[in-house]
Backbone as CSV, one residue per row, in Angstrom:
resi,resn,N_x,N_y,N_z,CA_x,CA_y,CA_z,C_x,C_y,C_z
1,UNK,0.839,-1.180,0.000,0.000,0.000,0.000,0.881,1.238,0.000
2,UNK,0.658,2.078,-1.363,1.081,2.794,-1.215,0.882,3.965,-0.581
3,UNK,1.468,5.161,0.605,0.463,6.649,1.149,1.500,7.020,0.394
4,UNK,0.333,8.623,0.161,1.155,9.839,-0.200,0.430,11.139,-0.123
5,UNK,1.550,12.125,0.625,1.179,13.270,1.261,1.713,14.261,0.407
6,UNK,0.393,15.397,0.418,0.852,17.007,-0.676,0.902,17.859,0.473
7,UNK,1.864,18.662,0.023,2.413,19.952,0.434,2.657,21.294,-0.371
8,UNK,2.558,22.497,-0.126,2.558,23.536,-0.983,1.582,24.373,-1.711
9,UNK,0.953,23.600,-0.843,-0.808,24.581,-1.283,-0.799,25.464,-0.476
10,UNK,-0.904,27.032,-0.827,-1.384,28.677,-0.666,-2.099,29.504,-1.065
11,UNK,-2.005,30.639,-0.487,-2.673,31.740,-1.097,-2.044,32.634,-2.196
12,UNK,-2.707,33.318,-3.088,-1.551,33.421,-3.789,-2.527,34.501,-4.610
13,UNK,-2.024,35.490,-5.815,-2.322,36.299,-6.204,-2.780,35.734,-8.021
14,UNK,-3.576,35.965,-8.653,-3.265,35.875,-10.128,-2.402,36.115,-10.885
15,UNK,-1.468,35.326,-11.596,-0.735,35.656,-12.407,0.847,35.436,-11.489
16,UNK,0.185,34.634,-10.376,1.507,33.895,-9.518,1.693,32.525,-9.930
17,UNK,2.814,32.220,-9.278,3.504,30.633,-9.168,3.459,30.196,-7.322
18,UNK,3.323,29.206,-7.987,3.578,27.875,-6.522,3.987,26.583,-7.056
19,UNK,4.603,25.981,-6.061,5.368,24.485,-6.516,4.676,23.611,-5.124
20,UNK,3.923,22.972,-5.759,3.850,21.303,-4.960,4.197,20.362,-4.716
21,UNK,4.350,19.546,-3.467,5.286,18.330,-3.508,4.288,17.488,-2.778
22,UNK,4.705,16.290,-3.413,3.884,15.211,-3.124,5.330,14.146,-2.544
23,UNK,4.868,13.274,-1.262,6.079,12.403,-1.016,5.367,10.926,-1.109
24,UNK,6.467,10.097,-1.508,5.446,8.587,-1.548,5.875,7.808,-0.533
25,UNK,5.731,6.669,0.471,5.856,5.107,0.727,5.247,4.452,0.472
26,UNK,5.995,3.464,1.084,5.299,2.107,1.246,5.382,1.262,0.327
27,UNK,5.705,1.643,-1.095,5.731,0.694,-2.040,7.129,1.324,-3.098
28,UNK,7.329,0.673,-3.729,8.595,1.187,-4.521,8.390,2.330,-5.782
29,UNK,8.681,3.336,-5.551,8.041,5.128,-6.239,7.843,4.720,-7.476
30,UNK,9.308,3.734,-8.000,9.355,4.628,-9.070,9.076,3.373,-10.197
31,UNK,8.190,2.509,-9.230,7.574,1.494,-10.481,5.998,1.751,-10.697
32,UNK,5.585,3.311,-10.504,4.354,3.817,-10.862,4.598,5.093,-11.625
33,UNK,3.416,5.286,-11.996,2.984,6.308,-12.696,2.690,7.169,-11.699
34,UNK,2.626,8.654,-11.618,2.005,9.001,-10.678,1.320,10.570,-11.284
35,UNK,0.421,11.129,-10.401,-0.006,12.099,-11.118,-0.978,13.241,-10.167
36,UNK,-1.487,14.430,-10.964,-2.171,15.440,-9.656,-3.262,15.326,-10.320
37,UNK,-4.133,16.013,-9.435,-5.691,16.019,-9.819,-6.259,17.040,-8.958
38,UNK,-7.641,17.851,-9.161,-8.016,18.682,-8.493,-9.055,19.205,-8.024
39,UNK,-10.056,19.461,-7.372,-11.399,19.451,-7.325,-11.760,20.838,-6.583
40,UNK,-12.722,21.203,-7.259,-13.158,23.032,-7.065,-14.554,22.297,-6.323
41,UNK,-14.845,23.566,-5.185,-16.112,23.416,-4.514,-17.422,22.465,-5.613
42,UNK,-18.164,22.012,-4.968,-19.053,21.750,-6.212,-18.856,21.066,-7.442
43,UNK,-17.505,20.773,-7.556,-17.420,20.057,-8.954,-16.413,18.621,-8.948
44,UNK,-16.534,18.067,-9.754,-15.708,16.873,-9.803,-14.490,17.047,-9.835
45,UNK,-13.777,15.711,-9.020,-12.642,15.467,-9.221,-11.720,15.844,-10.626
46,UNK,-10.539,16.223,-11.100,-10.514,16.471,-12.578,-8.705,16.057,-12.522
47,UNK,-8.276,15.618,-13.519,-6.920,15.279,-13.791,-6.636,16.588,-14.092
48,UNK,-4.687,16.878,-13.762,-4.372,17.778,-14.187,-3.523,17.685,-15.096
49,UNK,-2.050,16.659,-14.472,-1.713,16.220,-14.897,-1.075,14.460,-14.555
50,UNK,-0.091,13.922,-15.885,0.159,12.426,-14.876,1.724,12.586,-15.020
51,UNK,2.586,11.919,-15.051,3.968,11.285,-15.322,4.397,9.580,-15.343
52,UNK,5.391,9.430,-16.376,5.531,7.759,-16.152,6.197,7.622,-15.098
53,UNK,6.384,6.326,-14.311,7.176,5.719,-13.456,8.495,6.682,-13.545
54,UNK,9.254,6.492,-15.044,10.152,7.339,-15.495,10.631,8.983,-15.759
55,UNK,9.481,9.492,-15.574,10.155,10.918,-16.016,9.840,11.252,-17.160
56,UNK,9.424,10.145,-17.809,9.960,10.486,-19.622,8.825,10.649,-20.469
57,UNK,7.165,10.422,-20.030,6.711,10.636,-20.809,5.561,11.252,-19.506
58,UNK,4.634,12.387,-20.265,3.713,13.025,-18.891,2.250,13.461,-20.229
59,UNK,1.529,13.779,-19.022,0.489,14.161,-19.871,-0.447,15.220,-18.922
60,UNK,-1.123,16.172,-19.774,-1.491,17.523,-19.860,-3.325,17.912,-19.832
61,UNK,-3.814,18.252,-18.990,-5.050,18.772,-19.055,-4.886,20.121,-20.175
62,UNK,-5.787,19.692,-21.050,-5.744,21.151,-21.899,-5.670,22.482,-20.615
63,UNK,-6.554,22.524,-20.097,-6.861,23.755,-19.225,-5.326,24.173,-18.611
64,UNK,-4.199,23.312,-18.292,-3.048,23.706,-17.579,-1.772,23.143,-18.561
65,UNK,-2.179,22.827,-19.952,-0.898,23.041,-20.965,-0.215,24.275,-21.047
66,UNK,0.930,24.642,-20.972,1.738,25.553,-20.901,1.911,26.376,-19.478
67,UNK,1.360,26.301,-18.632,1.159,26.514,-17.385,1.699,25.942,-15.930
68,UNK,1.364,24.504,-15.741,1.815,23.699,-15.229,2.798,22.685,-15.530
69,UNK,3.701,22.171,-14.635,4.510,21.638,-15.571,5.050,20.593,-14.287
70,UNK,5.032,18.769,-14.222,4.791,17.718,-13.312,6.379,17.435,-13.782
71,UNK,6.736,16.964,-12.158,8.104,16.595,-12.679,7.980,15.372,-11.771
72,UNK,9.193,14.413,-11.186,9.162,13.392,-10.183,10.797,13.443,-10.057
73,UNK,11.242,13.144,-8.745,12.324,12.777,-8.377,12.358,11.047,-8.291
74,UNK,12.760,10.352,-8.440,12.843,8.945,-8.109,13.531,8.574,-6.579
75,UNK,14.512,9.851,-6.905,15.508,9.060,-5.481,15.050,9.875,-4.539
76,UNK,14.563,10.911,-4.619,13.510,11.299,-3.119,12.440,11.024,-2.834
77,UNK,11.245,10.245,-3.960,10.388,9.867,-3.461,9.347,11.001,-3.886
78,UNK,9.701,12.203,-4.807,8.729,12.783,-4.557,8.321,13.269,-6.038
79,UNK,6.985,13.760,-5.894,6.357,14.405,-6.765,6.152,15.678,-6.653
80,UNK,6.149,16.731,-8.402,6.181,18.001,-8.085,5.322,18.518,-8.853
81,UNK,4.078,19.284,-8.865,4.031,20.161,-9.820,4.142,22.084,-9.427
82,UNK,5.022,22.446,-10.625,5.058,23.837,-10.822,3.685,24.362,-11.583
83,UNK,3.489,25.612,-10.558,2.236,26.121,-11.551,2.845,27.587,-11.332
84,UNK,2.442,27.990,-12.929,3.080,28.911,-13.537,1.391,29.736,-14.008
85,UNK,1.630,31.257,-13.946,0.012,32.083,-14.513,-1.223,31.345,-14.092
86,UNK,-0.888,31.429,-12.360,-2.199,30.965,-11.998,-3.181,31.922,-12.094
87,UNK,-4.496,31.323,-12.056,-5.923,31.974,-12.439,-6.750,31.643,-11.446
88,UNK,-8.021,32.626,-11.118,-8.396,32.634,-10.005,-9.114,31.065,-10.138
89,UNK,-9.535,30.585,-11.453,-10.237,29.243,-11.716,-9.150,28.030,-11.250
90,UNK,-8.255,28.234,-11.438,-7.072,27.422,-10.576,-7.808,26.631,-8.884
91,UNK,-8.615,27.885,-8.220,-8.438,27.404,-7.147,-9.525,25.981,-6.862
92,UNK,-8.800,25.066,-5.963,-9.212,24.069,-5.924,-8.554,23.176,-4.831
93,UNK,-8.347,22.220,-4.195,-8.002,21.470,-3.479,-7.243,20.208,-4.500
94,UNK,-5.882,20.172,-4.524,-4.783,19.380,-5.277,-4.567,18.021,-4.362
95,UNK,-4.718,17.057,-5.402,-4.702,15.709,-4.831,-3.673,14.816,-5.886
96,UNK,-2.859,14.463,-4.851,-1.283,13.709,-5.595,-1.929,12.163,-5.668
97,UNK,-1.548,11.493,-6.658,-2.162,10.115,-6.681,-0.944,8.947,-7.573
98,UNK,-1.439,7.970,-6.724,-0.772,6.887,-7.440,-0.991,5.808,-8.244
99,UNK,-0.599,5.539,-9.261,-0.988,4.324,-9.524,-1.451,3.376,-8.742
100,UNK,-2.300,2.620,-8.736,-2.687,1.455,-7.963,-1.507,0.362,-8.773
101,UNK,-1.955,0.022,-9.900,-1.080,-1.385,-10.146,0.135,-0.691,-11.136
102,UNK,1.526,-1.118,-11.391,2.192,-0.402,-11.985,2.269,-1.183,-13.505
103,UNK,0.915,-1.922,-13.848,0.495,-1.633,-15.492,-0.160,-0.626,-15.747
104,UNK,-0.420,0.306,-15.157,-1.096,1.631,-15.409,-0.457,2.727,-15.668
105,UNK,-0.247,3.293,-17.075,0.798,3.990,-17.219,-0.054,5.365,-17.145
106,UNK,1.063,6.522,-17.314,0.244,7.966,-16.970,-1.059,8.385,-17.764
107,UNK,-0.865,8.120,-18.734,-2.132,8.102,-19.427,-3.329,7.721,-18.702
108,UNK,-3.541,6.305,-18.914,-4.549,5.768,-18.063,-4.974,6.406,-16.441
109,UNK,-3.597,6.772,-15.839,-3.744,7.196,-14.471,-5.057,8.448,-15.055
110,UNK,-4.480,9.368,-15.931,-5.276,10.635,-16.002,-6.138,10.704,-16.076
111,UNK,-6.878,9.680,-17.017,-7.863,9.695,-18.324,-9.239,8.505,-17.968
112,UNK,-8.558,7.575,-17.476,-9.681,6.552,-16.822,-9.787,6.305,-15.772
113,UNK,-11.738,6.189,-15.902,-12.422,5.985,-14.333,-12.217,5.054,-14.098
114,UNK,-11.643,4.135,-14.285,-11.753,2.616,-13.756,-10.485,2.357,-13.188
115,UNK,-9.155,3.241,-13.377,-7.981,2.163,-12.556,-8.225,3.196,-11.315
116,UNK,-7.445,2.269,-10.276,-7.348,2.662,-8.840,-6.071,3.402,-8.413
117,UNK,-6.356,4.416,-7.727,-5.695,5.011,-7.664,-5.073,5.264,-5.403
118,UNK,-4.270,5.666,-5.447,-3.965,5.911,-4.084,-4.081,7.244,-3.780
119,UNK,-4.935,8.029,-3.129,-5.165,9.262,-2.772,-4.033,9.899,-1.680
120,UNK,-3.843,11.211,-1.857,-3.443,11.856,-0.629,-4.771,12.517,-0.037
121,UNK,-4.525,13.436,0.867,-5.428,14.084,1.802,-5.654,15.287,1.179
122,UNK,-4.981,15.911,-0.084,-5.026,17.332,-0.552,-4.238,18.289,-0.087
123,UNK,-3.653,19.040,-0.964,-3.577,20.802,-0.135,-3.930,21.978,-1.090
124,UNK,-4.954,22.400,-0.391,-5.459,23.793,-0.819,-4.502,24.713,-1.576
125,UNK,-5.161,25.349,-2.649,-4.517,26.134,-3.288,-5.439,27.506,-3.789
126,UNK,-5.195,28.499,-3.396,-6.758,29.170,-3.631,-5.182,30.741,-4.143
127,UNK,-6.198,30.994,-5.717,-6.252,32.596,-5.929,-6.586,33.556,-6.096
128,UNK,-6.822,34.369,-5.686,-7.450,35.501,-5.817,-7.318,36.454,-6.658
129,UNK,-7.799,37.562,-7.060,-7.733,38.804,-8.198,-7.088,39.640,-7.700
C-alpha cells in the first residue's frame, strides 16, 4: 500500500507561481505512474496532470498546458508540480495520486475511471484577483 502526502498549497495572487510536492511510501516510487488532480467546490474530481514511473513521458489537461509543468524525483520519493500564470479558476483542493497497479501507465492514471488510484489528503490552493 502505497500513502502519499501534498504539500505547498497557498494563497496566492493571479498571475503567480507555486510548486507542490507530493512524497510517496510504502511501495517502490518509481515502479508507478504518478499524477495530480483537483477538485473546485461543487465540482468533480478532474486530472491535471500524470507522469511515467520514469520521467519520460507526462500528460497535460488542456486547461493547464503551458502553465503547469509535473516533474518526479525517483531518489527522493517525490512528486512536483510547478504552476506557472495561476488563475483565479485554478483554485481548488490538489490531490497527488498513485498508480494502484504499476500496469497503469500515466495516461490511463489521467484519463480513466476505472484504474485505482492511491489518494493523498489534498492541499489547498486558492487565488485571488
Amino acid at each position: 500500500q502505497m500513502q502519499v502526502a501534498e504539500s505547498g498549497g497557498d494563497s496566492v495572487q493571479a498571475g503567480g507561481s507555486l510548486k507542490l510536492s507530493c512524497t510517496a511510501s510504502g511501495l517502490r516510487f518509481d515502479d508507478y505512474a504518478m499524477g495530480w488532480f483537483r477538485q473546485a467546490p461543487g465540482k468533480e474530481r478532474e486530472a491535471m496532470s500524470c507522469i511515467s514511473w520514469s520521467g519520460d513521458r507526462t500528460y497535460y489537461a488542456d486547461s493547464v498546458k503551458g502553465r503547469f509543468t509535473i516533474s518526479r524525483d525517483n531518489a527522493k520519493n517525490t512528486l512536483y508540480l510547478q504552476m506557472h500564470s495561476l488563475k483565479v479558476e485554478d483554485t481548488a483542493m490538489y490531490y497527488c495520486a498513485a498508480a494502484f497497479s504499476r500496469y497503469d501507465n500515466e495516461y490511463a492514471l489521467c484519463t480513466r475511471g476505472d484504474v485505482r488510484r492511491h489518494w493523498g489528503q489534498g492541499t489547498q490552493v486558492t487565488v485571488s484577483s
